[in-house]
C-alpha positions as CSV (number, residue, x, y, z in Angstrom):
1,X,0.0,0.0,0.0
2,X,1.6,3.7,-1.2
3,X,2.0,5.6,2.0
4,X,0.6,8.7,-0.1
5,X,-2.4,9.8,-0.3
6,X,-4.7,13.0,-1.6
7,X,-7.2,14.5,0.4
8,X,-10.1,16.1,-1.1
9,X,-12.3,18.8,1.0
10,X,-15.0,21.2,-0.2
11,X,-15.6,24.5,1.4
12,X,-18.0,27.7,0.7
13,X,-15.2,30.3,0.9
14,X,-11.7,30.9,-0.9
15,X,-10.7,33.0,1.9
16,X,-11.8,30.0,4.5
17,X,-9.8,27.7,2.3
18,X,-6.8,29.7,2.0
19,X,-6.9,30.0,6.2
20,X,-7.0,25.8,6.8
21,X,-4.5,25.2,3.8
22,X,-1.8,27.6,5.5
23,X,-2.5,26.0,8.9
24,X,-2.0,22.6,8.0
25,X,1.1,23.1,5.5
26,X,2.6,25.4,9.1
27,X,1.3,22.0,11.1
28,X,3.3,19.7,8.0
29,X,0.1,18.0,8.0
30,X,-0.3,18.3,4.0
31,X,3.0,19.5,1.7
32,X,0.4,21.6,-0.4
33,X,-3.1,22.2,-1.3
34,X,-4.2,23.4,-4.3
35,X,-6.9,25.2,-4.2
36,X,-9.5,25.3,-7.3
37,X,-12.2,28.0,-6.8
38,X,-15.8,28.3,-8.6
39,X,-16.8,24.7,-8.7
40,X,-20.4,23.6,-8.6
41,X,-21.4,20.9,-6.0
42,X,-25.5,19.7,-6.4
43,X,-26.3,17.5,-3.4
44,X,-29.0,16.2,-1.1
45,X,-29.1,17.6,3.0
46,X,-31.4,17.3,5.5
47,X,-34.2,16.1,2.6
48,X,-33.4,19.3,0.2
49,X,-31.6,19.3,-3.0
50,X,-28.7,22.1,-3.2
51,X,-26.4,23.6,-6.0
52,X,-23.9,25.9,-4.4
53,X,-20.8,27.5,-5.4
54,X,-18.0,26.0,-3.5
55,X,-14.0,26.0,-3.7
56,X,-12.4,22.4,-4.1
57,X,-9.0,22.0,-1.4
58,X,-6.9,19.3,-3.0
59,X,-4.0,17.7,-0.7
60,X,-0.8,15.8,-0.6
61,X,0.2,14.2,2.7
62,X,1.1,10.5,3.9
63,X,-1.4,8.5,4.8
64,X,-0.3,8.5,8.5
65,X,-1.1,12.0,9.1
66,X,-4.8,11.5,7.8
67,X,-6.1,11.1,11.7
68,X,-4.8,14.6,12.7
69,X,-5.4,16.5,9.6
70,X,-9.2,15.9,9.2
71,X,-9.2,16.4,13.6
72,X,-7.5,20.0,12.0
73,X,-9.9,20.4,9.2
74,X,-12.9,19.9,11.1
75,X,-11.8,22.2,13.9
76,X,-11.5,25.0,11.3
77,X,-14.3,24.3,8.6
78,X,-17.8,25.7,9.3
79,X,-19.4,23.2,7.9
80,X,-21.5,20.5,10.1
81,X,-20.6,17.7,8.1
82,X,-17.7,18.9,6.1
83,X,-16.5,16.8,3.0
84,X,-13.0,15.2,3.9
85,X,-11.8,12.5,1.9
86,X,-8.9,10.4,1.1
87,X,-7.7,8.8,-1.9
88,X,-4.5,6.5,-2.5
89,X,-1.8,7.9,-4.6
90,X,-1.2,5.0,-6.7
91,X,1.7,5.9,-8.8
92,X,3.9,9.2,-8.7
93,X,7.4,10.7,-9.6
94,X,9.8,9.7,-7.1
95,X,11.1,12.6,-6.8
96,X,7.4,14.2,-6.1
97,X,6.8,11.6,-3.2
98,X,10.0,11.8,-1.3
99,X,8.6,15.7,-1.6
100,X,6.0,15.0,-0.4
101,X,7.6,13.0,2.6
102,X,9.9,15.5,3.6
103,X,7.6,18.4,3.7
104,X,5.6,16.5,6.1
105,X,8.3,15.5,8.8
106,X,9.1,17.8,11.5
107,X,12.5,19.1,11.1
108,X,14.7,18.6,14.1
């Protein structure tokens, strides 16, 4: 099993977004997020159908660190149920990964 992985989290707000990405690249819980703005999300809550606006957050961490970084997310995202995912990275440049590895290490 790769011990990378991408997290995917929605949120209504670039500014919002931008606030929990700089957090948890400061915590090295993630090595980056990108941050995609203007994306349409149509779901179902609470029995009503929605289609908002939303900002997409996409990160790179180790799987490892996927406890503590949605306990971070959560803390910061307004949202009752927030969207925080996970997805294996299956393949990626080496050099990327070992990136991604040392960005998320505390340095000592």
């Amino acid at each position: 099993m790769n011990p990378f992985i991408i997290c995917i989290v929605t949120i209504d707000d670039m500014e919002k977004a931008a606030l929990i990405a700089r957090v948890l690249v400061e915590k090295k819980l993630v090595a980056c997020v990108n941050i995609v703005p203007q994306i349409r999300s149509i779901y179902s809550w609470k029995g009503q159908i929605y289609d908002e606006s939303e900002c997409l957050m996409i990160m790179k961490t180790r799987r490892e660190l996927f406890g503590k970084l949605q306990t971070a997310a959560k803390e910061l995202h307004p949202y009752e149920v927030p969207e925080i995912i996970a997805l294996e990275i299956a393949e990626g440049l080496p050099a990327y990964l070992s990136w991604i590895d040392e960005s998320t290490r505390p340095k000592f």
